[in-house]
C-alpha positions as CSV (number, residue, x, y, z in Angstrom):
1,X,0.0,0.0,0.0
2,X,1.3,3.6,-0.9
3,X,1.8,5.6,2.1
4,X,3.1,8.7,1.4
5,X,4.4,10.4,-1.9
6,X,6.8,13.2,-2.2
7,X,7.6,15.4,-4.9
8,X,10.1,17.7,-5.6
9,X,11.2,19.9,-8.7
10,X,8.7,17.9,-10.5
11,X,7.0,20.0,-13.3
12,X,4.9,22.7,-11.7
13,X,5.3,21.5,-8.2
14,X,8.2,22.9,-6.1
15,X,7.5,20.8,-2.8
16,X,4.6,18.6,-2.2
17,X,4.3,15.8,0.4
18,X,0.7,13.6,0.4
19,X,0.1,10.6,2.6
20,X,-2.4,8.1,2.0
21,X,-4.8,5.3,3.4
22,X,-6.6,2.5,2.5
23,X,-9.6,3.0,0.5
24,X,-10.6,5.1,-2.3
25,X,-9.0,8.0,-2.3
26,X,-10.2,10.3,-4.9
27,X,-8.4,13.8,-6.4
28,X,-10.3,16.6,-7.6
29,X,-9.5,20.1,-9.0
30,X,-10.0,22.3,-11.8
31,X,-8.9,21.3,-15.2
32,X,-5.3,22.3,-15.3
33,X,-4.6,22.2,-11.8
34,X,-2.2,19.4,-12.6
35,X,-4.1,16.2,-10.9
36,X,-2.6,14.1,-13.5
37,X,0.9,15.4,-12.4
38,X,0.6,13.2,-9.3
39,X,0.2,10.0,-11.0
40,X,3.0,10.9,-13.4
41,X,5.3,11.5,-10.3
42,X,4.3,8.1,-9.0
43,X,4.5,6.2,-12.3
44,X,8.1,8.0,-13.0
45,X,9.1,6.7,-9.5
46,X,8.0,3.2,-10.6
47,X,10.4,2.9,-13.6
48,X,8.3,5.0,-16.2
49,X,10.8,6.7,-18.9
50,X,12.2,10.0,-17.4
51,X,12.5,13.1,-19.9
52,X,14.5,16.3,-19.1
53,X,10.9,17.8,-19.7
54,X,9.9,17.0,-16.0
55,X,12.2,19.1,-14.5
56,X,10.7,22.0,-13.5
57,X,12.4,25.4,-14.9
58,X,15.5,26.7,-13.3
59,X,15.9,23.5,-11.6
60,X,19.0,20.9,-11.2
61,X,17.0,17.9,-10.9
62,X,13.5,16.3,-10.1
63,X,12.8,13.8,-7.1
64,X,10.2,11.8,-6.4
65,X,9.9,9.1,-3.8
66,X,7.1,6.6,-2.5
67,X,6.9,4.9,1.0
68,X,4.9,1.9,0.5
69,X,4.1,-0.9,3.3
70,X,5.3,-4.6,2.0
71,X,3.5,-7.5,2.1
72,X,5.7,-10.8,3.0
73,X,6.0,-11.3,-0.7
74,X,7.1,-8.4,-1.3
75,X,9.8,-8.5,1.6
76,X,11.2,-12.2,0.1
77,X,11.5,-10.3,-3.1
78,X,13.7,-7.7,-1.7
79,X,15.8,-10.1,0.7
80,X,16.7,-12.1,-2.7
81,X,17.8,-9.2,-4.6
82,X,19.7,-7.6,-1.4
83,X,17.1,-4.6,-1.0
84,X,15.9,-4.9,2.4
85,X,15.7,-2.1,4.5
86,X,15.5,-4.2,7.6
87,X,15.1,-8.4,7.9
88,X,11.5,-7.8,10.0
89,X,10.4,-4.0,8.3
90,X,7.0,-3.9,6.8
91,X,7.9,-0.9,5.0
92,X,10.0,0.3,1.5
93,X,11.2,3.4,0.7
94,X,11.1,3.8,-3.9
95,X,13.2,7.0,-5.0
96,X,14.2,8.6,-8.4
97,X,16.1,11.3,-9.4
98,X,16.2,13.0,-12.9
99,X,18.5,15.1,-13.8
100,X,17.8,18.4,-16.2
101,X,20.1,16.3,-18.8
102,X,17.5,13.7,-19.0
103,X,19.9,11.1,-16.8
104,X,18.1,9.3,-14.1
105,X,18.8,7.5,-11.0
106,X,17.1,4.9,-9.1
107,X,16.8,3.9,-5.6
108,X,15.3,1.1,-3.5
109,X,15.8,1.1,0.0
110,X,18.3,3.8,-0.7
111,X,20.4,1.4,-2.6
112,X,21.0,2.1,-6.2
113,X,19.2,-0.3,-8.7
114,X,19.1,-0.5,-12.0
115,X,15.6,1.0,-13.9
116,X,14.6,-3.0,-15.2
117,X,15.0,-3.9,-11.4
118,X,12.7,-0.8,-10.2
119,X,10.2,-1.7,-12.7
120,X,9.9,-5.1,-11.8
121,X,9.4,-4.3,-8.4
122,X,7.1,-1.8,-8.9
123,X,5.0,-4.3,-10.9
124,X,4.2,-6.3,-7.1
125,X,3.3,-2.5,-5.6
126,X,1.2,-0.1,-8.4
127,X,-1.3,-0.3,-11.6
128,X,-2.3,2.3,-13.0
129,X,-5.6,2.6,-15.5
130,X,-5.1,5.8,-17.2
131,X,-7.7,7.9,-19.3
132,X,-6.6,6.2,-22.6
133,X,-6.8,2.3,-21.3
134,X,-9.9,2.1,-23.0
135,X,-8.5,2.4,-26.4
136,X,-5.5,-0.4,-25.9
137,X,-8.7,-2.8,-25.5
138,X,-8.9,-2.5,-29.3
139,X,-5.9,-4.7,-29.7
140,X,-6.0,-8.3,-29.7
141,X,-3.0,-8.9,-27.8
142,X,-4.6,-6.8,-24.9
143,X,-7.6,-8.8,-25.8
144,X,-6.0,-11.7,-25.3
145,X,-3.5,-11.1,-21.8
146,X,-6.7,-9.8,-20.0
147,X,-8.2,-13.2,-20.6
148,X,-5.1,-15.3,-20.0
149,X,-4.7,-12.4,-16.8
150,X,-8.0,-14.1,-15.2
151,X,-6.8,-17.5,-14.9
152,X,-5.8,-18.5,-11.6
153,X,-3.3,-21.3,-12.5
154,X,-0.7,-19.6,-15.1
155,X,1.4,-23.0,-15.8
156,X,-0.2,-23.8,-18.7
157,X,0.9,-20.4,-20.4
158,X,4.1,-20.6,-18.3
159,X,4.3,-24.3,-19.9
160,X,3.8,-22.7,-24.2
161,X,6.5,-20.2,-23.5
162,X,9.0,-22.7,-22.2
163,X,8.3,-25.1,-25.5
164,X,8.2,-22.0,-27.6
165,X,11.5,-20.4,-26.3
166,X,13.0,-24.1,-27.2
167,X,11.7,-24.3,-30.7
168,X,12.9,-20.7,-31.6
169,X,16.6,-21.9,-30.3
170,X,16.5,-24.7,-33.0
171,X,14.6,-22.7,-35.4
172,X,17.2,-20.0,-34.8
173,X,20.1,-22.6,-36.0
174,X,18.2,-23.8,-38.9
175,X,17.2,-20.2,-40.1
176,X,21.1,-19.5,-39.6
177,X,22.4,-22.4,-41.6
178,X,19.8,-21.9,-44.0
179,X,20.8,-18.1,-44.8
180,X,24.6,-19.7,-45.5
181,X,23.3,-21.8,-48.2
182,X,24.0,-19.7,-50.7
183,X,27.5,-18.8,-49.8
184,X,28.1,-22.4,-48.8
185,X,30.2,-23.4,-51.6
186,X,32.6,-19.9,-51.3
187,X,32.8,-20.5,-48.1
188,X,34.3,-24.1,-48.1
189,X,36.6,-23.0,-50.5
190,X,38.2,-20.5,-48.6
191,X,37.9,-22.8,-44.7
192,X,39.9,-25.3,-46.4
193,X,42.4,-23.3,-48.0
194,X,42.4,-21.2,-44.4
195,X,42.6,-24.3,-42.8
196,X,45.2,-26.2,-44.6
197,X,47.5,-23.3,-44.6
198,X,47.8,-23.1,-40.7
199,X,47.9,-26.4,-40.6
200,X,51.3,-26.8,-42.0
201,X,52.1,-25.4,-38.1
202,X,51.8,-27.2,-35.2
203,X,48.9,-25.0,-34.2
204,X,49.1,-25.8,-30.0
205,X,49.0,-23.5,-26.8
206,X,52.3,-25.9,-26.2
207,X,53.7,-25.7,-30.0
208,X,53.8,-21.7,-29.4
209,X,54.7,-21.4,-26.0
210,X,57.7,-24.1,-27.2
211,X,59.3,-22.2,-30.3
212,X,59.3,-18.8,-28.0
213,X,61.0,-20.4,-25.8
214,X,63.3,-21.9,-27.9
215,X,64.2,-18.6,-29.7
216,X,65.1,-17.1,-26.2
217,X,67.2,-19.9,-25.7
218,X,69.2,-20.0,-28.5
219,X,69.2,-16.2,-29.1
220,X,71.0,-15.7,-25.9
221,X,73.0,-19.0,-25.7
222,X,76.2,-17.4,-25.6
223,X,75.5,-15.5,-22.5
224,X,73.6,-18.4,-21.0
225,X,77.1,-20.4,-21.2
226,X,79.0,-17.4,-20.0
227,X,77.1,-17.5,-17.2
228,X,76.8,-21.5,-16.5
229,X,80.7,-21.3,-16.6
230,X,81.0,-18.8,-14.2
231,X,78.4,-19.9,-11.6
232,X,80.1,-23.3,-11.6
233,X,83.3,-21.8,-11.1
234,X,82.0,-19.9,-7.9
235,X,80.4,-23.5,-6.5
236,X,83.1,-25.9,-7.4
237,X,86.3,-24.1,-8.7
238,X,89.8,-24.9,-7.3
239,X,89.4,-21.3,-5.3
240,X,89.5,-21.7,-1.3
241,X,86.3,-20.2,-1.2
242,X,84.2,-22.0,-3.7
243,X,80.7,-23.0,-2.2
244,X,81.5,-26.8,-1.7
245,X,85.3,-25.6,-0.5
246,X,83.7,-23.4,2.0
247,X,80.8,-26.5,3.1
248,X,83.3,-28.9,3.5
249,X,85.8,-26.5,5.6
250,X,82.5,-25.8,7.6
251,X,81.4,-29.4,8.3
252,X,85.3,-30.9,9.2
253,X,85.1,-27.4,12.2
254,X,82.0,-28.1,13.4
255,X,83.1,-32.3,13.6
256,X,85.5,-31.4,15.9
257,X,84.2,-29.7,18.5
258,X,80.5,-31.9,17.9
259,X,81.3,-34.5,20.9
260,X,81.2,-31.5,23.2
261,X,78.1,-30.3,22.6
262,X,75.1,-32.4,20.8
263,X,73.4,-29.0,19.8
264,X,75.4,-28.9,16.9
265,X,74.0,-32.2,15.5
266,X,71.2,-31.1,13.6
267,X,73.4,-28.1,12.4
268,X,75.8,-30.3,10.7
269,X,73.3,-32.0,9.5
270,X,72.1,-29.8,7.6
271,X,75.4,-28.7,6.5
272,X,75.9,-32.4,5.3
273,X,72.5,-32.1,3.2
274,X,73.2,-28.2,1.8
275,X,76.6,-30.1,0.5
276,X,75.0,-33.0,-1.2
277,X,72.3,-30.5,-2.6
278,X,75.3,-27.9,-4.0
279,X,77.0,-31.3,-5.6
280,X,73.7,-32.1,-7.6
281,X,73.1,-28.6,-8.4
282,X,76.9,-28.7,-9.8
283,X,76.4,-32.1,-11.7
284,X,73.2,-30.5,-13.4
285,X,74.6,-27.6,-14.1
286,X,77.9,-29.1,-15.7
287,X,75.4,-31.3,-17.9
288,X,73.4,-28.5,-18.9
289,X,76.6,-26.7,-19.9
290,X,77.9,-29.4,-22.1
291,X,74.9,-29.8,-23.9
292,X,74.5,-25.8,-24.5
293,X,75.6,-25.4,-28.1
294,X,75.8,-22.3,-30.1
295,X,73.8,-22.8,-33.5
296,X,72.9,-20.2,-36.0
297,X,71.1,-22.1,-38.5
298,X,68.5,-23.4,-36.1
299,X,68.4,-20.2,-34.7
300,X,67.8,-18.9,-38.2
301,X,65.0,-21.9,-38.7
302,X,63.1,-20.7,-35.4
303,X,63.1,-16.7,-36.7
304,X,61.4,-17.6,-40.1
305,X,59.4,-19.7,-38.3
306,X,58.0,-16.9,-35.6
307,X,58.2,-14.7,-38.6
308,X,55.9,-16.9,-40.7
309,X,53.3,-17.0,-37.8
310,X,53.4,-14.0,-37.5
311,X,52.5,-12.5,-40.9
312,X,49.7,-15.3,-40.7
313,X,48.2,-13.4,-37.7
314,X,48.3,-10.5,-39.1
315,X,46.6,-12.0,-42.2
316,X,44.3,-13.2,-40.4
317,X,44.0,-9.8,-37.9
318,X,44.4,-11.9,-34.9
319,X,47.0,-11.9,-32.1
320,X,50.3,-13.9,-32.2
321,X,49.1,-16.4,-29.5
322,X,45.5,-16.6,-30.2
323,X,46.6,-17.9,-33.5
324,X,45.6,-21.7,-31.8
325,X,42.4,-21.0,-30.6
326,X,41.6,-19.4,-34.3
327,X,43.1,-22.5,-35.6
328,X,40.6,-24.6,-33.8
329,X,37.6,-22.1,-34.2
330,X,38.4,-22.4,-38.3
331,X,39.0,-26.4,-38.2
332,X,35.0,-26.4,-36.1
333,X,33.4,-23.9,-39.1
334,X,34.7,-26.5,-41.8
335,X,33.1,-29.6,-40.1
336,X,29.8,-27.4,-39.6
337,X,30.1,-26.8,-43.2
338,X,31.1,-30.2,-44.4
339,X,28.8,-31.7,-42.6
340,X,25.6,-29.5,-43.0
341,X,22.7,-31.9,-44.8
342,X,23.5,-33.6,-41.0
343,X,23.3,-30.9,-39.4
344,X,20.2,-29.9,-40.9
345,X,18.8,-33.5,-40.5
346,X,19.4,-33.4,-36.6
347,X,17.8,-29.7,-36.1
348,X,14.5,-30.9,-38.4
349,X,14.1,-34.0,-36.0
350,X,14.9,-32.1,-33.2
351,X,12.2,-29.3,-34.8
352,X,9.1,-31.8,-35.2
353,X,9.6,-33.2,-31.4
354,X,9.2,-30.3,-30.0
355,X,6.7,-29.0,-32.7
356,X,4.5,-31.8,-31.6
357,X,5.0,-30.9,-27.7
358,X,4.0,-27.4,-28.6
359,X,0.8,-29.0,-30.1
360,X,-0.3,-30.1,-26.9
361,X,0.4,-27.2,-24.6
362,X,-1.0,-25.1,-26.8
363,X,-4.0,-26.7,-26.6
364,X,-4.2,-27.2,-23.0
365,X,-4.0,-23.8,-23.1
366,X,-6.7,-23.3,-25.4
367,X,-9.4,-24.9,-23.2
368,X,-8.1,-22.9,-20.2
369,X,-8.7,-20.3,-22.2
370,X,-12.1,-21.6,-23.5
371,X,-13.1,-22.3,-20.1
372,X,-12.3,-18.7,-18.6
373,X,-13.7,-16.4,-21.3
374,X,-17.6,-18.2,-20.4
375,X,-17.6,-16.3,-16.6
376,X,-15.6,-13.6,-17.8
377,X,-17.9,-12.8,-20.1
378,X,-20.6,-12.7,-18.1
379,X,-19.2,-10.8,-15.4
380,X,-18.5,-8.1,-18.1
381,X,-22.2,-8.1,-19.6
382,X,-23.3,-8.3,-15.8
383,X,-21.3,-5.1,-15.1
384,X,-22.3,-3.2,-18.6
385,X,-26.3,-4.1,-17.4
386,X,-25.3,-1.8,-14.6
387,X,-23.2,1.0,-16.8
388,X,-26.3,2.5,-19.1
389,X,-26.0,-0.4,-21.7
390,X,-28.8,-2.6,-20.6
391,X,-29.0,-4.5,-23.7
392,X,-25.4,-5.2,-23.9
393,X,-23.8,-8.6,-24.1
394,X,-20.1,-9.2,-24.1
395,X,-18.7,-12.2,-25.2
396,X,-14.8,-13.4,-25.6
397,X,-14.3,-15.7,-28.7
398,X,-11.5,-18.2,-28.4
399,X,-10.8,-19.8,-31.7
400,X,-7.5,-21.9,-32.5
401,X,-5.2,-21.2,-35.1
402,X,-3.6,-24.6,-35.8
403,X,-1.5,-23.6,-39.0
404,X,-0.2,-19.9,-37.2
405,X,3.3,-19.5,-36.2
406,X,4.5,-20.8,-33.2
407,X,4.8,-17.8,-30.6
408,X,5.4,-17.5,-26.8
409,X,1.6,-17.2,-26.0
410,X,0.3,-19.8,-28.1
411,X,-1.5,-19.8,-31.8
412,X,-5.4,-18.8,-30.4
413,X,-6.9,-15.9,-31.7
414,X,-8.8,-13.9,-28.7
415,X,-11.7,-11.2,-29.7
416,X,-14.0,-9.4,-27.4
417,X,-17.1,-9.0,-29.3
418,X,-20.3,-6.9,-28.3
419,X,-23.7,-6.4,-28.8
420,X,-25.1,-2.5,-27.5
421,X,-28.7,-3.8,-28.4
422,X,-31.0,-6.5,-27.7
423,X,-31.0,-9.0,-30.9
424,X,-27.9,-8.1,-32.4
425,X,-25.3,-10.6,-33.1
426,X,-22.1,-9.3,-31.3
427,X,-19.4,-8.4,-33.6
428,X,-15.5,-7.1,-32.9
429,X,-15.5,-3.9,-30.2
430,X,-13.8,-1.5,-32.9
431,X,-16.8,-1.7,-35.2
432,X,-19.8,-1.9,-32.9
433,X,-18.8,0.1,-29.6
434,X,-18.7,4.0,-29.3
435,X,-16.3,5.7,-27.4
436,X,-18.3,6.1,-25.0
437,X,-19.8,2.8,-24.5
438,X,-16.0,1.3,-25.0
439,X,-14.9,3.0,-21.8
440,X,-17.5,1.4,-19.6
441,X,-16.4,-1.6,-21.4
442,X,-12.9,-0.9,-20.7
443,X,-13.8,-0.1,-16.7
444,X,-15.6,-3.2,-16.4
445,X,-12.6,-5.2,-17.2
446,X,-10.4,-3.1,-15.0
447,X,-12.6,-3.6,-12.1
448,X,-13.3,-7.2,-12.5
449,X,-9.3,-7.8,-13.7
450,X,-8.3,-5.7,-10.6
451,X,-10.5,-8.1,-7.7
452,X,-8.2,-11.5,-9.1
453,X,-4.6,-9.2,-9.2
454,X,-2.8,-9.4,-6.0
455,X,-1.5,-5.9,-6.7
456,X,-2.4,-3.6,-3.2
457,X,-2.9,-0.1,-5.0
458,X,-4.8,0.3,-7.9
459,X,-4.5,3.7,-10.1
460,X,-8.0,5.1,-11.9
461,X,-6.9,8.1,-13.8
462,X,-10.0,9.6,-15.3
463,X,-11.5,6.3,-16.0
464,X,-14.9,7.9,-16.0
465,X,-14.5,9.9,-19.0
466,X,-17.8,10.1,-21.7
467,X,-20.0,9.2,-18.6
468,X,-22.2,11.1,-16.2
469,X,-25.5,11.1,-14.3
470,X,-26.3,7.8,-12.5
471,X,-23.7,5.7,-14.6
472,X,-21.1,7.8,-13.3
473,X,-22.7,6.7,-9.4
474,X,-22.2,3.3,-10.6
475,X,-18.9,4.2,-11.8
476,X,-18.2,5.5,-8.0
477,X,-19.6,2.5,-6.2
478,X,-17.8,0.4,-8.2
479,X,-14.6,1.8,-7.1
480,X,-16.1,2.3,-3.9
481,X,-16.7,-1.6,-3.5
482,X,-12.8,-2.2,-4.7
483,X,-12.0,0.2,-2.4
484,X,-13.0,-1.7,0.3
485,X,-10.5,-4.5,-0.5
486,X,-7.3,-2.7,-1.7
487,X,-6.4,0.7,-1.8
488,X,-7.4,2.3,-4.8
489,X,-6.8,6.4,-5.9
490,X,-8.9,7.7,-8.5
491,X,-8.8,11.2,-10.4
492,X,-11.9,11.7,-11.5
493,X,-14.1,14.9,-12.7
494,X,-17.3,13.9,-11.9
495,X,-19.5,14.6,-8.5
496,X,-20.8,11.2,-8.2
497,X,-17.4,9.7,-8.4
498,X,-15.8,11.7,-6.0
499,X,-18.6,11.6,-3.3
500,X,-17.7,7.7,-3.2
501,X,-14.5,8.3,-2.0
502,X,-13.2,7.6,1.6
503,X,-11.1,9.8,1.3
504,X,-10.8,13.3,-1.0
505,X,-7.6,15.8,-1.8
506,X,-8.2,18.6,-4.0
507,X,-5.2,19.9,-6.5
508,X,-4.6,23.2,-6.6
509,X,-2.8,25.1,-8.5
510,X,-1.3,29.2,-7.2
511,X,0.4,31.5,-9.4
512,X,2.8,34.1,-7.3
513,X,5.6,36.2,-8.2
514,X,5.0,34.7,-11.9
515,X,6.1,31.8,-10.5
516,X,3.5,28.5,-11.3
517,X,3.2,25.5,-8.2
518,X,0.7,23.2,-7.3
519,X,-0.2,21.6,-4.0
520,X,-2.4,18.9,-3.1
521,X,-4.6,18.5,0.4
522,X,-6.8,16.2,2.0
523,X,-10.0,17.8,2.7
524,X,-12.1,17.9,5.8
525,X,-15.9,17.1,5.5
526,X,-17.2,20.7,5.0
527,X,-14.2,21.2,2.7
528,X,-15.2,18.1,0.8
529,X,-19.0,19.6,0.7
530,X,-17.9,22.6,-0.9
531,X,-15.8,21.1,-3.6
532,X,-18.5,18.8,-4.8
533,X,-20.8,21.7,-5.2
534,X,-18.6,23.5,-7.2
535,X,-17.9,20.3,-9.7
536,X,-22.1,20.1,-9.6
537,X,-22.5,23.8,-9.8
538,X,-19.2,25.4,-11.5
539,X,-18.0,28.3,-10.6
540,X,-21.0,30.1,-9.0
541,X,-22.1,27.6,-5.8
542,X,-25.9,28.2,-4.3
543,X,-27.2,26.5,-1.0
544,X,-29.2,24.4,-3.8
545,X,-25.8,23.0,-4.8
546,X,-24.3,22.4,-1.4
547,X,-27.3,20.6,-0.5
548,X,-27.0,18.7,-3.1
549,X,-23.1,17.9,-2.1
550,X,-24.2,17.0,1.3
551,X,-26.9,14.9,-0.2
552,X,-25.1,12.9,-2.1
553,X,-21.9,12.4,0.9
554,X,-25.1,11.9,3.3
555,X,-26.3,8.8,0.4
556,X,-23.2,7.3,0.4
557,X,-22.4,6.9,4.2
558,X,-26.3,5.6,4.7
559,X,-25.4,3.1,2.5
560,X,-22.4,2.0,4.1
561,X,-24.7,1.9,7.1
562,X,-27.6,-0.5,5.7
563,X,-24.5,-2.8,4.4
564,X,-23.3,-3.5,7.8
565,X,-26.6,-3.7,9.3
């Protein structure tokens, strides 16, 4: 549930703070007063795209956040994606700042997310209806995910997109190896002759690493056997004070004096093992001395060598050592290529299996479908009885499409169809319903969609357009009912609607010092009185009109009453 909102820098308001409750809420005020400015605040705070345009003039940035309580859902969620505010806290703190640049920054918890991560979350708090919902009903892919939105069990949808996401990965390969067809033939031509070229080199991690360090090797061999020389000279040489010399010398002192004290045991034992160690490390070292040669012509063979691999890489535009893995990569594209009416073979099979599994999720979710759009559809005509369209009848055609592409909600074709009058066979909404008549249609479904989601707060942003009188009263106890189950907020321009409210804030907007702002307020009850006369009565109110406004407050608290009693 939303419990407070607060806005800063955000179009025409400077500073606004509003808290809410549960209920309807509903928000009044002239036309112009900027009512729909606090649901674009809350939807921008909810991952909606930011423009520089928000900003309000002379300003650096905009900010916007939302304290909302938490269900234990909602807390899971945020424990998972390291969110929390605290392990036990029933409350969440949503902020967003946008910059007069148009860059944007988003916070949960006070922890930086990214915009995909506020959005999802903000998909478990808010949805908002606005003014315009009514005309994304036209399209048959809203058609259809209202209808699949009403079933209580989604694993059969869940189950198509997990056999469709499948079949596109195979269809993917086959469309792939199908578009190199043509340039099969070229192609081989040139792997092979790519291929056979490297492979007159010993193409290895090892072969490389090898002929480098060969080069060093005998690049430098002179100074290596300058230096062998010399070290074994310092170890074993016929000086005094070579290292075995000076070991030895060492180990025959320590001997005599070792029966005095058996300290020096482990010393000269040590001693003993350092002089064994030194005479390996001499015999190795001789060896590897005599068998150091000085040899030009292999060093020559190992620079043409380097040489050659390296004008391949740079043939090739690749690096001297990933020349193996390029190697490899080549050698796989040939046997793709080579081996392609396989290939081609295995994806096909592959294809029909899961063609045929697709066949029957599909058309499990078919009769889900069939068997939701019945009650739906009645609800809806139920609810269009009671919206001024008496002789209405809504019905929701499922009808499979066995031959249509395979896609990630199935191959069914939904259409909401209508009839306005009694008789008349009902046809698509787009050629039968006026604009008018498709907004009730359009709240109808909001109102029955919104009592299955387990979404707390629900959005109405002048729903109620094209509707007045006693439909518009409907309109209000409608909301009035869903109020009493989640919290719902509601701009509306109508009298009827707002007297349903629990709740009412008015938007104002002040002009001072050329300077534009609006505020919002809750309003007390004779507040509330005098703001439904003036949407009955405009701008002159009469007693007649705040009677009226007291009337109709006075109607809807009776009949709270009688329900209770």
């Amino acid at each position: 549930m939303l419990i407070s909102l607060n806005i800063e820098n955000f179009a025409i308001v400077d500073k606004l703070e509003v808290n809410f409750s549960q209920g309807l809420s509903t928000i009044t005020g002239e036309t112009g007063s900027g009512k729909s400015i606090v649901i674009g605040a809350l939807g921008l705070v909810l991952g909606e795209r930011a423009e520089s345009g928000v900003v309000r003039q002379g300003q650096e940035a905009a900010r916007v956040s939302a304290l909302f309580s938490v269900s234990l859902d909602m807390r899971d969620w945020l424990l998972q994606h390291d969110l929390h505010n605290t392990a036990d806290s029933d409350e969440c703190v949503v902020r967003r700042v946008v910059r007069h640049n148009g860059r944007s920054r988003s916070y949960i918890n006070d922890q930086p997310v990214s915009l995909q991560t506020l959005r999802q979350f903000g998909e478990y708090l808010v949805d908002i209806h606005g003014q315009h919902a009514h005309q994304s009903l036209l399209k048959s892919e809203i058609q259809r995910q209202l209808l699949d939105e009403m079933a209580e069990d989604q694993t059969a949808l869940q189950n198509v997109v997990v056999v469709y996401k499948r079949w596109r990965k195979i269809q993917d390969e086959l469309d792939k190896l199908a578009s190199s067809v043509q340039d099969r033939d070229a192609n081989l031509t040139l792997l092979r002759y790519q291929v056979e070229e490297l492979e007159e080199f010993e193409l290895t991690e090892d072969s490389i690493q090898n002929l480098e360090e060969e080069h060093r090797r005998l690049a430098n061999a002179h100074e290596l056997q300058e230096n062998s020389q010399r070290a074994l000279a310092l170890i074993s040489g016929d000086q005094r004070h070579s290292a075995l010399s000076c070991l030895t010398q060492a180990n025959q002192s320590l001997s005599q004096v070792e029966k005095y004290d058996t300290q020096l045991n482990p010393i000269i034992h040590l001693i003993e093992e350092a002089n064994i160690q030194v005479q390996e490390a001499v015999s190795e070292l001789r060896h590897y001395a005599e068998h150091l040669h000085m040899d030009p012509e292999r060093l020559d063979w190992v620079d043409q060598r380097i040489g050659a691999l390296q004008n391949l890489a740079r043939k090739h535009k690749v690096n001297f050592i990933e020349l193996p893995a390029y190697f490899e990569q080549l050698t796989q594209q040939l046997a793709e290529l080579e081996h392609y009416k396989e290939k081609v073979a295995k994806l096909e099979k592959e294809i029909a299996v899961v063609l045929e599994e697709f066949q029957e999720v599909t058309h499990i979710l078919y009769e889900q479908r069939v068997a939701n759009a019945a009650p739906l559809s009645e609800k809806i005509t139920a609810h269009i009885h009671e919206l001024g369209m008496p002789g209405g009848k809504f019905v929701i055609k499922v009808t499979p499409q066995d031959n249509a592409q395979p896609s990630a909600h199935g191959t069914d074709k939904v259409e909401f169809l209508v009839s306005t009058n009694p008789g008349q066979d009902p046809k698509p909404l787009h050629k039968v319903a006026s604009g008018g008549e498709l907004s009730r249609i359009s709240l109808s479904i909001q109102v029955i969609t919104a009592q299955t989601s387990g979404v707390p707060t629900m959005i109405f942003d002048e729903v109620d357009v094209g509707v007045g009188g006693g439909i518009a009263e409907i309109i209000g106890q409608l909301l009035r009912h869903l109020g009493q189950q989640r919290q719902v907020l509601c701009i509306t321009h109508l009298a009827q609607v707002a007297s349903q409210g629990h709740h009412h804030y008015q938007v104002k907007k002040t002009t001072r010092n050329q300077n534009t702002n609006t505020q919002i307020k809750p309003l007390t009850e004779k507040q509330r009185v005098e703001e439904i006369a003036r949407m009955l009565g405009g701008v002159k109110i009469t007693k007649q009109t705040l009677a009226h406004a007291n009337e109709m407050l006075q109607a809807v608290q009776q009949a709270d009453n009688e329900q209770l009693i």
